[in-house]
BAFI-3210 file (N, C-alpha, C; in Angstrom, 3 decimals, decimal comma, padded with zeros to 6 digits):
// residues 302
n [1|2|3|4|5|6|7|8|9|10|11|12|13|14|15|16|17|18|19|20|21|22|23|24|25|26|27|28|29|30|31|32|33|34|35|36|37|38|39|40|41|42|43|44|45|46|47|48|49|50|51|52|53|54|55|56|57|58|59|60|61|62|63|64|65|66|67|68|69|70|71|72|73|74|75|76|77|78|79|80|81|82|83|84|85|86|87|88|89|90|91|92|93|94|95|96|97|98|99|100|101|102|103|104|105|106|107|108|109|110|111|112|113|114|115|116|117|118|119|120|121|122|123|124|125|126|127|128|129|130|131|132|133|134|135|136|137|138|139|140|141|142|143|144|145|146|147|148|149|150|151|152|153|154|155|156|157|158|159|160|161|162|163|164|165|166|167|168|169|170|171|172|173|174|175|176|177|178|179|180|181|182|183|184|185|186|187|188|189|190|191|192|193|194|195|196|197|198|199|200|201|202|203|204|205|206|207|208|209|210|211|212|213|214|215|216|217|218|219|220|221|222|223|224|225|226|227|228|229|230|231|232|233|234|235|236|237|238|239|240|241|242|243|244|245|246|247|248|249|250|251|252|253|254|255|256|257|258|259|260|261|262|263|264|265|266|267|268|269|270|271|272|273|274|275|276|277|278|279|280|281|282|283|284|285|286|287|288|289|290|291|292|293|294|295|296|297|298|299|300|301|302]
n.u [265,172|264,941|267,012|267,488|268,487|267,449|265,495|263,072|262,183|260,763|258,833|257,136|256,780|255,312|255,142|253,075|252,375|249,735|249,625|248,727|247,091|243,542|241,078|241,916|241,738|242,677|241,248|239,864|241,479|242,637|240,639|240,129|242,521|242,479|240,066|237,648|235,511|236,942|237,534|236,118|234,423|233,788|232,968|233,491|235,797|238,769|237,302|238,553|239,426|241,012|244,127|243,625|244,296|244,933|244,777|246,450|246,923|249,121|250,175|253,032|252,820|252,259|250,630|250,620|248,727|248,603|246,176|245,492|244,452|244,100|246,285|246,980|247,237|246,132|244,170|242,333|241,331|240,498|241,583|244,331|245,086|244,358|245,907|248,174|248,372|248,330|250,782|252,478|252,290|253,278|256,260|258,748|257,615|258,091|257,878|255,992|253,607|252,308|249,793|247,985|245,619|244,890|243,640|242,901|245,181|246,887|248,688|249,606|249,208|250,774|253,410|253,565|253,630|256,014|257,966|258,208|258,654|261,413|262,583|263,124|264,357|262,854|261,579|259,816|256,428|254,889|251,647|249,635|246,392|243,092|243,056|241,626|239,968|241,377|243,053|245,450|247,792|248,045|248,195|251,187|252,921|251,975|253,450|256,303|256,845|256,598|258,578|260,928|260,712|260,982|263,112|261,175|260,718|259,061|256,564|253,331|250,907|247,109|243,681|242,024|238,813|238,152|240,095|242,353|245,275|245,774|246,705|249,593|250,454|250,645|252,425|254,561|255,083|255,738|258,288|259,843|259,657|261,098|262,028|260,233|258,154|254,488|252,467|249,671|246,851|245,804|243,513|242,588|241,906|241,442|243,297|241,709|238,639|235,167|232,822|234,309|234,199|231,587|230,796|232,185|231,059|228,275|229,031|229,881|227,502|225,981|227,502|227,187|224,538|223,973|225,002|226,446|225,249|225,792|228,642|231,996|232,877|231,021|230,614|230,753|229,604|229,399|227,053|225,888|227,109|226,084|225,858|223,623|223,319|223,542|224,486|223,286|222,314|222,853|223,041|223,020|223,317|224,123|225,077|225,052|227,023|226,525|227,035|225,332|221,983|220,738|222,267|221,260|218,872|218,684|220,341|218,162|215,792|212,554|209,889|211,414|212,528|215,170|217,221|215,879|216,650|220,031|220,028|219,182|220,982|223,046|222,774|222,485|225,192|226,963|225,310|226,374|229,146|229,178|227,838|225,673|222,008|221,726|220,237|219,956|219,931|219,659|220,663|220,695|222,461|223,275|226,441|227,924|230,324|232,441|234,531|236,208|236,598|239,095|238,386|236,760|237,325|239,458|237,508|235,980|237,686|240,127]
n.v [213,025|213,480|213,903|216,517|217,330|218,865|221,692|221,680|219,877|216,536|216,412|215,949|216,252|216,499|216,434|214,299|212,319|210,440|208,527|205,862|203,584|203,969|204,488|202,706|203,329|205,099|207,502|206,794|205,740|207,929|209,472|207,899|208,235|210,666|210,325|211,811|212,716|213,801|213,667|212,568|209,440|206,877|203,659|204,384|204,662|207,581|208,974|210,823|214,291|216,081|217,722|217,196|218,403|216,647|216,598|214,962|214,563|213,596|212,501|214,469|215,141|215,584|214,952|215,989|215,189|214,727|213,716|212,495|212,202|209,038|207,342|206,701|205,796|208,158|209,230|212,009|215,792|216,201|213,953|213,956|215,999|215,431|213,631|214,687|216,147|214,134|213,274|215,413|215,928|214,324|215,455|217,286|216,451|215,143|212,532|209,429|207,868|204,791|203,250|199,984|198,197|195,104|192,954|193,823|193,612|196,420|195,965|198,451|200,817|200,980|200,449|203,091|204,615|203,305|203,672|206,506|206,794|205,657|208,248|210,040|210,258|210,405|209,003|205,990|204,175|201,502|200,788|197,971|197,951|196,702|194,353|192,659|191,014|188,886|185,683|185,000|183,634|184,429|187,291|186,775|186,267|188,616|190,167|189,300|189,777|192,787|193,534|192,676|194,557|197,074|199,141|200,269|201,583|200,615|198,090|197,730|196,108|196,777|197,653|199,976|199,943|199,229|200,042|198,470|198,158|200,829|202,587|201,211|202,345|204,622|205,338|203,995|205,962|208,121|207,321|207,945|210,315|213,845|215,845|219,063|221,640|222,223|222,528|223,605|224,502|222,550|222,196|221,789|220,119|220,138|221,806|223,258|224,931|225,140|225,392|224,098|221,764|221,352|220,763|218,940|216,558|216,723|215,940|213,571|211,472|212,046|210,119|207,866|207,446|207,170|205,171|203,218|204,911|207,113|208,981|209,572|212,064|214,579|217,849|219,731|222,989|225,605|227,871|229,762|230,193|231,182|232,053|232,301|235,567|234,407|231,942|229,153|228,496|227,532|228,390|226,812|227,000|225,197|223,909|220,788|220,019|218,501|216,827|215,757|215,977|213,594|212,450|214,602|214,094|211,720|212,016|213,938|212,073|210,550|212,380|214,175|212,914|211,593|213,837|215,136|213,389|212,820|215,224|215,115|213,378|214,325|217,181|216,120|215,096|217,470|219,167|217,818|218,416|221,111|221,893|223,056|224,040|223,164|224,123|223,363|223,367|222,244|222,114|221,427|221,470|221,070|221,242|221,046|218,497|219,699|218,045|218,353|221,212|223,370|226,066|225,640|223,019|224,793|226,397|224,634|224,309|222,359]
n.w [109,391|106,077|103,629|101,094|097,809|096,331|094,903|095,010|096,699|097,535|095,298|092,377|088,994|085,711|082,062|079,950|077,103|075,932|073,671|070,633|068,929|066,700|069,096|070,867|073,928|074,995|076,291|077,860|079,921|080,585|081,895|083,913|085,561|086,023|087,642|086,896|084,370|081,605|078,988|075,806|075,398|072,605|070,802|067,955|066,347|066,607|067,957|070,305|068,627|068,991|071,216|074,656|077,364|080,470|084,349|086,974|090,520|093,258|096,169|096,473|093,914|090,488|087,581|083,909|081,442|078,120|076,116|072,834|069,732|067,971|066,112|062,968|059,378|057,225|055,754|053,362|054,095|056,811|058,573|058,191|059,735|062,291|062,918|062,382|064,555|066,948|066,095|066,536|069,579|070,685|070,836|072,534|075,651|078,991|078,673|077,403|077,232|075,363|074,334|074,078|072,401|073,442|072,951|070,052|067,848|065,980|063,765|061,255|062,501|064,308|063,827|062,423|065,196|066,783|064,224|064,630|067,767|067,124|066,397|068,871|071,671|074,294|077,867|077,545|078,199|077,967|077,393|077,912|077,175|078,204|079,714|080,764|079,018|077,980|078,318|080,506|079,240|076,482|077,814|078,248|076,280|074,776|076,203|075,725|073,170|073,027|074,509|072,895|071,415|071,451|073,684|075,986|078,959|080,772|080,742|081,064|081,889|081,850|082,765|081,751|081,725|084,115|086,112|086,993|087,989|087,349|089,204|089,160|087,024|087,319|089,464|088,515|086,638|088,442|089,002|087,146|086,304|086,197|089,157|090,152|089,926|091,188|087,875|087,806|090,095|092,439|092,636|090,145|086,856|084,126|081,043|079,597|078,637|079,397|077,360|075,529|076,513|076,745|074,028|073,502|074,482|073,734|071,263|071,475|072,538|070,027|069,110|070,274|069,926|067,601|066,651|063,773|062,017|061,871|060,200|061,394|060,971|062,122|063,447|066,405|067,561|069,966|070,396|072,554|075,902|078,848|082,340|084,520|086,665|089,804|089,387|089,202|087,054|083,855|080,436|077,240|073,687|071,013|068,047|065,984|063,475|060,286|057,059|054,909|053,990|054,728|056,939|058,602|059,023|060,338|062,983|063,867|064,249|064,437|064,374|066,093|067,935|068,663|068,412|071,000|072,863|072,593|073,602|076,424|077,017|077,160|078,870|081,009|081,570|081,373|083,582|085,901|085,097|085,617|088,120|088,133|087,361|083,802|081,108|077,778|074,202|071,171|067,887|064,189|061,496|058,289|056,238|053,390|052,729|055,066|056,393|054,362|053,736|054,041|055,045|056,762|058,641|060,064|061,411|063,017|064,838|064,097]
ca.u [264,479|265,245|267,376|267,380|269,858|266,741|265,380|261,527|261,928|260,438|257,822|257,621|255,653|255,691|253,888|253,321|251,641|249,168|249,189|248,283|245,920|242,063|240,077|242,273|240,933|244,058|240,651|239,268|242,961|243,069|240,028|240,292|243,253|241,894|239,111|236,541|235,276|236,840|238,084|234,856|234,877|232,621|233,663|233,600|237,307|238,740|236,382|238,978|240,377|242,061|244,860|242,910|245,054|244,408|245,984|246,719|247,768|248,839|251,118|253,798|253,263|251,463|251,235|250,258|248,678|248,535|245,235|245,854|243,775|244,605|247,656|246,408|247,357|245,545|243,547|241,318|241,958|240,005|241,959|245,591|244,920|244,096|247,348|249,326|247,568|248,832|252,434|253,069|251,658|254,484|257,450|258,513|257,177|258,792|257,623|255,257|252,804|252,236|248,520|247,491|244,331|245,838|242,169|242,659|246,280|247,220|250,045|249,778|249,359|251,898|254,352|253,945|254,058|257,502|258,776|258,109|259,378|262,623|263,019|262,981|264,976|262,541|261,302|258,371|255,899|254,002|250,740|248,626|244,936|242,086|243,549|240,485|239,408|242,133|243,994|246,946|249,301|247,800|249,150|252,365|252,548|252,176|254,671|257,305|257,243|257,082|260,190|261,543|260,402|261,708|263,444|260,075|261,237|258,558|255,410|252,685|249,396|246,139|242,068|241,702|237,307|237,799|240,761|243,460|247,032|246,144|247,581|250,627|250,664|250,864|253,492|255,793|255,930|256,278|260,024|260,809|259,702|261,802|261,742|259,693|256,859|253,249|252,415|248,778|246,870|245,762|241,741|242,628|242,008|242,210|243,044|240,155|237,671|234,009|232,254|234,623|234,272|230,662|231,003|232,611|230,120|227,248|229,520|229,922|226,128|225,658|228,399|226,520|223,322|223,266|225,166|226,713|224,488|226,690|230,116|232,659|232,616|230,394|231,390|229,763|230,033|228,985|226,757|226,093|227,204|225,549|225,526|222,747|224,356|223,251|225,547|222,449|221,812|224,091|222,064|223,618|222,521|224,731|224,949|225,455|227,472|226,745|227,820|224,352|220,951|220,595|222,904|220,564|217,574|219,170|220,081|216,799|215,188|211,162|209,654|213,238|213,103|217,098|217,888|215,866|217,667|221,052|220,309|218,812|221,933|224,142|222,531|222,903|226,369|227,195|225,551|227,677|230,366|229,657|227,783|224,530|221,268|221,539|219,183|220,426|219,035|221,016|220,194|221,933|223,041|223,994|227,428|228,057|231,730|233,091|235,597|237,356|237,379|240,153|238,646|235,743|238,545|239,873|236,613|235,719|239,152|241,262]
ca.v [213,633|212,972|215,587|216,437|218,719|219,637|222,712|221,122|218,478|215,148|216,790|215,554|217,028|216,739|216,317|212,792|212,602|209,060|207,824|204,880|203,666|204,617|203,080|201,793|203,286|206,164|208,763|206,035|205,761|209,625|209,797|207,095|208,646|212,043|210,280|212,522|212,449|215,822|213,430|211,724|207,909|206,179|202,876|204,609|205,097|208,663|210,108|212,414|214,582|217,303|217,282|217,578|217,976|216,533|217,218|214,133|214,836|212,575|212,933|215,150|214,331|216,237|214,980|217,025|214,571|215,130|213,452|212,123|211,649|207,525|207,464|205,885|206,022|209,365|210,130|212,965|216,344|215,935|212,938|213,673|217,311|214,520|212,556|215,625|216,665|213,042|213,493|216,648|216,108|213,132|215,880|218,386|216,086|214,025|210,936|208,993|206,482|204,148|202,485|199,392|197,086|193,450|192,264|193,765|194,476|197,602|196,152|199,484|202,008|200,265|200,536|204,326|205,052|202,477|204,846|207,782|206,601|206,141|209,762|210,656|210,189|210,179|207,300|205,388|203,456|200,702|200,371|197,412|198,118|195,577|192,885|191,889|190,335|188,194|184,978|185,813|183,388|185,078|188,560|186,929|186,296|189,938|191,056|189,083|190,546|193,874|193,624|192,567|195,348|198,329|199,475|200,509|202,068|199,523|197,533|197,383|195,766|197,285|197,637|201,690|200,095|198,676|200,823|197,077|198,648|202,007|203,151|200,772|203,004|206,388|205,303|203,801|206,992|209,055|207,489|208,553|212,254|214,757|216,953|220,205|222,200|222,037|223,570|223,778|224,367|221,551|221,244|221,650|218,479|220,332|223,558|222,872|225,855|224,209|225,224|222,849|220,284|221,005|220,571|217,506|215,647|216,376|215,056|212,475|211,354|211,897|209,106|206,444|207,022|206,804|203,860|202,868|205,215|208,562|208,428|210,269|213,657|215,561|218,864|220,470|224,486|226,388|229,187|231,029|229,741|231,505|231,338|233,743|235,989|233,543|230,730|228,596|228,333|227,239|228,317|227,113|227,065|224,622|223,284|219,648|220,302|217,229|216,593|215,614|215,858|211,856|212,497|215,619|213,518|210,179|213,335|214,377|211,420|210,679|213,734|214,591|211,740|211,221|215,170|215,189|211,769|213,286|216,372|214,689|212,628|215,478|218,047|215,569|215,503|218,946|219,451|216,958|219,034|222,536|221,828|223,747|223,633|222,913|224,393|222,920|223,911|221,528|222,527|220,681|221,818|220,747|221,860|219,875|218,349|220,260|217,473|218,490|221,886|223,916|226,634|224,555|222,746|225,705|227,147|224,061|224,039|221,559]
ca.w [108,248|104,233|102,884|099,358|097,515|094,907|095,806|095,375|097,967|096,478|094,521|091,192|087,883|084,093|080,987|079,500|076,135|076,084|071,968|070,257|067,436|067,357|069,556|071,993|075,181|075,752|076,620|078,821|080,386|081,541|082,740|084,886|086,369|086,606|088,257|086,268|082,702|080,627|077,290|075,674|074,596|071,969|070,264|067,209|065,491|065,717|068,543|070,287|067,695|069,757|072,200|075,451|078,810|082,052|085,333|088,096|091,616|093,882|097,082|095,591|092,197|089,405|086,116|083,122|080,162|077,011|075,097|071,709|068,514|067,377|065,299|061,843|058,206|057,035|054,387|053,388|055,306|058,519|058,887|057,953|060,481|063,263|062,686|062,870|065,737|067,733|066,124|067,074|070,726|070,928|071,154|073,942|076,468|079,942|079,376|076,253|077,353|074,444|074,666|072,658|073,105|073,594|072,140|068,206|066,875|064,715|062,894|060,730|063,550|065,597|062,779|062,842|066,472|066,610|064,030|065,945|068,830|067,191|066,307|069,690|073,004|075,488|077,733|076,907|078,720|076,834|078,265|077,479|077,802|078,024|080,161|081,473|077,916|077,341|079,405|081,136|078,554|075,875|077,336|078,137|074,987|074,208|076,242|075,392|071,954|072,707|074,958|072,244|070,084|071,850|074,493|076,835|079,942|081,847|079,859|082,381|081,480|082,991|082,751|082,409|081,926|085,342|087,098|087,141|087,671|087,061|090,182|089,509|086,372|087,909|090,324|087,218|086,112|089,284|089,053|085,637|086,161|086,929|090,605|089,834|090,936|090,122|086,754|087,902|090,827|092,946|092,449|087,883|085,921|082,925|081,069|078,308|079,103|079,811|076,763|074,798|077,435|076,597|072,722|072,952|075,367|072,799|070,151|072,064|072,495|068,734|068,500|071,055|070,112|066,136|066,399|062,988|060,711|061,787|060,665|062,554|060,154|062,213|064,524|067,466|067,604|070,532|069,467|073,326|076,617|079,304|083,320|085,499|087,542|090,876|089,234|089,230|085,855|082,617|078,864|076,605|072,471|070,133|066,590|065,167|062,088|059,582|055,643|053,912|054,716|054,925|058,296|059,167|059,383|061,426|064,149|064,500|063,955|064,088|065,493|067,136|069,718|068,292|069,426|071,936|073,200|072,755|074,401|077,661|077,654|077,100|079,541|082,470|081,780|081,061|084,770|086,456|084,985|086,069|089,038|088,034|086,411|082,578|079,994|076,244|073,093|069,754|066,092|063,107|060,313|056,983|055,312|052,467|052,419|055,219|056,302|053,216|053,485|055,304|056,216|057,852|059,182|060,933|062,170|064,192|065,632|063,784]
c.u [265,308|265,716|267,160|268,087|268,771|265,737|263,131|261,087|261,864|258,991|258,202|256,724|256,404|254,686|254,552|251,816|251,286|249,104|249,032|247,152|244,848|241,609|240,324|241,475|241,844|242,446|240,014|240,385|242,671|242,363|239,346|241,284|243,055|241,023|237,778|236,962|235,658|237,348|236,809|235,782|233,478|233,354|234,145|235,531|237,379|238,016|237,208|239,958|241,216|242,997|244,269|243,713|244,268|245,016|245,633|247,006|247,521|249,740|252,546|254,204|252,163|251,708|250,449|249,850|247,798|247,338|245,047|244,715|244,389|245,569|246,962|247,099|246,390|245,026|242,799|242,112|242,109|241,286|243,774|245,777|244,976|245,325|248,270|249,398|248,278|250,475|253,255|253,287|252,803|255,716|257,272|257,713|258,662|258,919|256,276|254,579|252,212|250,704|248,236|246,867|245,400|244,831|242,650|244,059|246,331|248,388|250,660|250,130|250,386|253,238|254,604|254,425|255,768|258,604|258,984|258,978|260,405|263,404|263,531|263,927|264,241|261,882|260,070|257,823|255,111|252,853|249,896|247,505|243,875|242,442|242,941|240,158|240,293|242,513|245,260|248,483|249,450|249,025|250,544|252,981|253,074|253,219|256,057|257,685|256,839|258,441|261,176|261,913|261,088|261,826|262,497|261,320|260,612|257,177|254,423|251,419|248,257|244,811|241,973|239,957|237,282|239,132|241,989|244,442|247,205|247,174|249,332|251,187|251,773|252,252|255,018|256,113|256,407|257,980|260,484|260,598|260,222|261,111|261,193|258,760|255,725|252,786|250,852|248,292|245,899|244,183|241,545|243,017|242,045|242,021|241,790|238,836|235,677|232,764|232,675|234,322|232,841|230,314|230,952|231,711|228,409|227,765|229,677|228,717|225,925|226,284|227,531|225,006|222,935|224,209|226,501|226,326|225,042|228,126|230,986|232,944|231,360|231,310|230,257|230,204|228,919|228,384|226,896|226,402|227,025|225,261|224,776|223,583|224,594|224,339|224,615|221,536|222,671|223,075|223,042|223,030|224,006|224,367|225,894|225,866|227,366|227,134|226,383|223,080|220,369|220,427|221,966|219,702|217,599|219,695|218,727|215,923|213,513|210,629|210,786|213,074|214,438|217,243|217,547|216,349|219,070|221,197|220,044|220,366|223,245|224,315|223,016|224,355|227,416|226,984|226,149|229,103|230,489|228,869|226,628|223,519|221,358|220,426|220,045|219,719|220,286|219,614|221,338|221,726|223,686|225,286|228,317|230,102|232,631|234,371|236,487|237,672|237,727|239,638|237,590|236,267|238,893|238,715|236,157|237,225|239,979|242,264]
c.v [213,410|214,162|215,148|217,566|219,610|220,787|222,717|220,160|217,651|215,479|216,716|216,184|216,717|216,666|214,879|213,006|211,022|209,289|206,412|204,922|203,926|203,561|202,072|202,111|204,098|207,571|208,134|206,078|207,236|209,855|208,907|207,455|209,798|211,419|211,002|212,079|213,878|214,756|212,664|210,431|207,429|205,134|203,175|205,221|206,834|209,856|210,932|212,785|215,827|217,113|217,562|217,149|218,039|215,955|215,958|214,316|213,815|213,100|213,336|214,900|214,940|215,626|215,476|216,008|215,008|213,848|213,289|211,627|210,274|208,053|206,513|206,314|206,516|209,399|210,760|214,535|216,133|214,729|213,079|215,236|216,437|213,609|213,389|215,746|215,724|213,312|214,422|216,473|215,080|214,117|216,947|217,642|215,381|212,642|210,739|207,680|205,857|203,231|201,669|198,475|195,528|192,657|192,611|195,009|195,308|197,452|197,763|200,645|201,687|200,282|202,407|204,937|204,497|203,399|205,944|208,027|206,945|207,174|210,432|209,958|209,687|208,713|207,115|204,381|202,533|200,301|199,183|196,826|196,888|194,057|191,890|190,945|189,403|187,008|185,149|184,725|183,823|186,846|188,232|186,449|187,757|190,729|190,932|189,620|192,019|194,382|193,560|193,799|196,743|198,328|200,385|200,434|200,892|198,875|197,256|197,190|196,364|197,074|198,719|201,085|200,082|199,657|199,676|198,022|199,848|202,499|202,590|201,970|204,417|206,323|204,549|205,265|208,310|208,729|207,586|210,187|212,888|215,505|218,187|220,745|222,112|223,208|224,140|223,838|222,810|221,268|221,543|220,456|219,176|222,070|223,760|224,292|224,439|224,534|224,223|221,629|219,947|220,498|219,168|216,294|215,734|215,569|213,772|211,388|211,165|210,520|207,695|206,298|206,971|205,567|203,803|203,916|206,135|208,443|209,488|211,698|214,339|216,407|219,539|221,431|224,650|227,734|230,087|229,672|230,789|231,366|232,544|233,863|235,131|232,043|229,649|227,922|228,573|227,513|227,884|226,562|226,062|224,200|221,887|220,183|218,816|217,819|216,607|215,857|214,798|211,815|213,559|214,543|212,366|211,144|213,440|213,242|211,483|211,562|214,351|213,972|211,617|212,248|215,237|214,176|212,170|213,867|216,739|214,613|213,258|216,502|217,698|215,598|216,159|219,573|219,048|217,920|220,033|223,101|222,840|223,270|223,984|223,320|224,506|222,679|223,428|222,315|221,255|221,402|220,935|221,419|220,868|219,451|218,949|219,907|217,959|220,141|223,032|224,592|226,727|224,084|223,562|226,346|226,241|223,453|222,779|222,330]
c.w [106,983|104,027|101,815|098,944|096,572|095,723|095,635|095,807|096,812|095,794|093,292|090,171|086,222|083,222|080,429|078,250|076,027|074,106|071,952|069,044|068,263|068,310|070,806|073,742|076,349|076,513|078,108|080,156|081,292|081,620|084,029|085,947|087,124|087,936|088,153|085,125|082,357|079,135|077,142|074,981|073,932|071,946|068,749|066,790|065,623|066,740|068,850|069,009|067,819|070,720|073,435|076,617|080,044|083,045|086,523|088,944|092,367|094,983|096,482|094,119|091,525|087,792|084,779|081,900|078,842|075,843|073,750|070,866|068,461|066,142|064,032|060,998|057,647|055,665|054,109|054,972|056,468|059,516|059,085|059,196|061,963|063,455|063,167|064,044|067,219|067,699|067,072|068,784|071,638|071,215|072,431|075,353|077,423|079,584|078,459|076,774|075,997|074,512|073,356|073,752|072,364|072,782|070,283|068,354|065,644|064,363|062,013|061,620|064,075|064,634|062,765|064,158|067,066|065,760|064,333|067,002|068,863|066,698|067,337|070,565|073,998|076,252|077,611|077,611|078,254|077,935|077,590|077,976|077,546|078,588|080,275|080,146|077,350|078,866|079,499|079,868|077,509|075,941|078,126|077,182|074,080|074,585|075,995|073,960|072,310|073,440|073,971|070,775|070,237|073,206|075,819|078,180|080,983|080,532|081,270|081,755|081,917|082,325|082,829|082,281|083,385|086,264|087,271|086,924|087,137|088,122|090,143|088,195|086,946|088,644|089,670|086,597|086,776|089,249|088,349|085,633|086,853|088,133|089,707|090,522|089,966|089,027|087,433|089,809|091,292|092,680|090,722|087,602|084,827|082,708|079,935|079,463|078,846|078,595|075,662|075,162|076,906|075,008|072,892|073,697|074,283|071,712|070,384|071,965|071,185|068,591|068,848|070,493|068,414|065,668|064,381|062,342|060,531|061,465|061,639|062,290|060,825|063,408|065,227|067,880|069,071|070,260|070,718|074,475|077,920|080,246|083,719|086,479|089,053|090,662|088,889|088,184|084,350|081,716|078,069|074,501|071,704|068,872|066,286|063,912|061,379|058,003|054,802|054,880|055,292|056,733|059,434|060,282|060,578|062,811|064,649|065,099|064,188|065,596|066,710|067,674|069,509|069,098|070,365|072,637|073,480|073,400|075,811|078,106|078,040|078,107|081,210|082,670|082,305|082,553|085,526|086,414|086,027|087,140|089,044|087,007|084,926|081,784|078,523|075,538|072,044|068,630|065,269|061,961|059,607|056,450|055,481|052,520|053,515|056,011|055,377|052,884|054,438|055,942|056,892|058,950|060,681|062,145|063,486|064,578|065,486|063,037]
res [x|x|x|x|x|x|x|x|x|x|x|x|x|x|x|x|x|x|x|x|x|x|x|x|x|x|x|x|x|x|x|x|x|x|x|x|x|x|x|x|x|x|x|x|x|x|x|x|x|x|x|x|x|x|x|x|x|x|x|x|x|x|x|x|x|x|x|x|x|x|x|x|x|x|x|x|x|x|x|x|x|x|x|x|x|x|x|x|x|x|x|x|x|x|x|x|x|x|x|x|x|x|x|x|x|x|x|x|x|x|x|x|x|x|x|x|x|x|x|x|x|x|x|x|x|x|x|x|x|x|x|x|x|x|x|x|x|x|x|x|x|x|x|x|x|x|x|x|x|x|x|x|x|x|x|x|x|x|x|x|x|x|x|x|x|x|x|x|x|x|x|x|x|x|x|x|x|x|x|x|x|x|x|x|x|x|x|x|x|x|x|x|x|x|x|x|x|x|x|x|x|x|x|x|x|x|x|x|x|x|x|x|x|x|x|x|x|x|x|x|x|x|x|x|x|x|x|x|x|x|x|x|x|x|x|x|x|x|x|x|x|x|x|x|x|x|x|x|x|x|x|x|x|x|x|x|x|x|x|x|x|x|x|x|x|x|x|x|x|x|x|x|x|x|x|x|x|x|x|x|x|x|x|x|x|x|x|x|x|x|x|x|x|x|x|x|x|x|x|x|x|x]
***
């Protein structure tokens, strides 16, 4: 038998915070690992804009990740609140997975996160996502310059669309994390309560299905969330928050087929999630400017 002097056997655990610029495909990443959907993905720039954790287990191994807004050069509140939001989420951690699409370089972003980095101590994993879309001399190519760029604990290429080298992932960083015990219990993917989960899966929908015409300034409030005592039945009532009425109308669109469209795509979801029947009721709302102001800001939880 294997001794061990640590007094939690070979059980391993930590927190690992995934960054990178927008867009890369860090929400796609951790919920590929989870093996469920709790972070949403559009293609749109910017979609998650909260830190959203979610919990991995594997044969003695827990790992705790930390969900990152895209690291960009900020402007306007909404935007520079969303930046922080990534920074911040970079300290107090084990272990920093680094995500960049190999397809479209962020010289800019990649310039911030590099300086970041070297504020800090801890080690760093450079992940680079989208393998599948490129030829392999291409990304050796890529990795020879980022070896060169920093001191990356390992650089491991992968496919989080398709699942390529996730697992080699997970198991690169089971040997950088410290012995511990599990923070969580064993059937928690995240600590995100399920009316946010539900928020962000309509926001989500809004994103795919207006295409170009929505920009990324809208917010989705929970007004009631609501199960019958039998378990059997989720109500729940929400609000689209938009900026102009322009944005109102491209929501709704002709005779609501848009909301009602969203709120199909949303409901199926939403049951998937919580393992009961769905009844969802959206509204939108107008309020004018409220990217810009704080304590808008604050109310839908940035």
């Amino acid at each position: 038998m294997k001794k061990t002097n640590n007094r939690f056997g070979d059980f391993k655990s930590g927190f690992v915070t995934i960054a990178g610029a927008p867009n890369v495909g860090k929400s796609t990443l951790l919920n590929r690992m989870i093996g469920e959907k709790i972070s949403i993905t559009s293609k749109k720039p910017q979609t998650t804009r909260n830190r959203i954790i979610g919990i991995v287990h594997r044969p003695c191994l827990q790992i705790v990740f930390i969900d990152t807004p895209g690291v960009h050069k900020a402007k306007g509140a909404l935007n520079i609140r969303i930046v922080d939001v990534a920074l911040l989420a970079m300290a107090d951690v084990d272990l920093l997975l680094i995500v960049l699409d190999v397809t479209t370089p962020d010289p800019e972003s990649e310039k911030i996160l590099i300086k970041q980095l070297e504020k800090q101590k801890r080690p760093v994993i450079l992940v680079l996502n989208k393998i599948d879309l490129i030829k392999k001399p291409k990304l050796l190519t890529i990795i020879d310059k980022w070896t060169k760029t920093y001191p990356f604990e390992s650089i491991i290429p992968v496919s989080a669309k398709h699942g390529t080298q996730v697992e080699e992932l997970i198991q690169a960083m089971k040997r950088i994390l410290p012995n511990g015990p599990p923070f969580f219990p064993e059937d928690a993917i995240t600590d995100m309560p399920e009316r946010f989960i539900a928020a962000e899966m309509v926001r989500e929908k809004v994103f795919r299905l207006t295409g170009e015409e929505i920009p990324y300034s809208i917010a989705v409030t929970i007004d009631s969330f609501y199960e019958d005592a039998k378990g059997s039945l989720v109500k729940i009532y929400a609000t689209i928050h938009v900026e102009r009425d322009s944005q109102k109308g491209i929501i709704i669109g002709k005779n609501g087929s848009k909301l009602k469209k969203i709120g199909e795509e949303a409901r199926m979801e939403i049951q998937r999630m919580v393992g009961a029947k769905v009844f969802l009721k959206l509204f939108v709302r107008v309020q004018k400017n409220w990217s810009k102001d704080t304590k808008a800001l604050r109310r839908f939880g940035y």
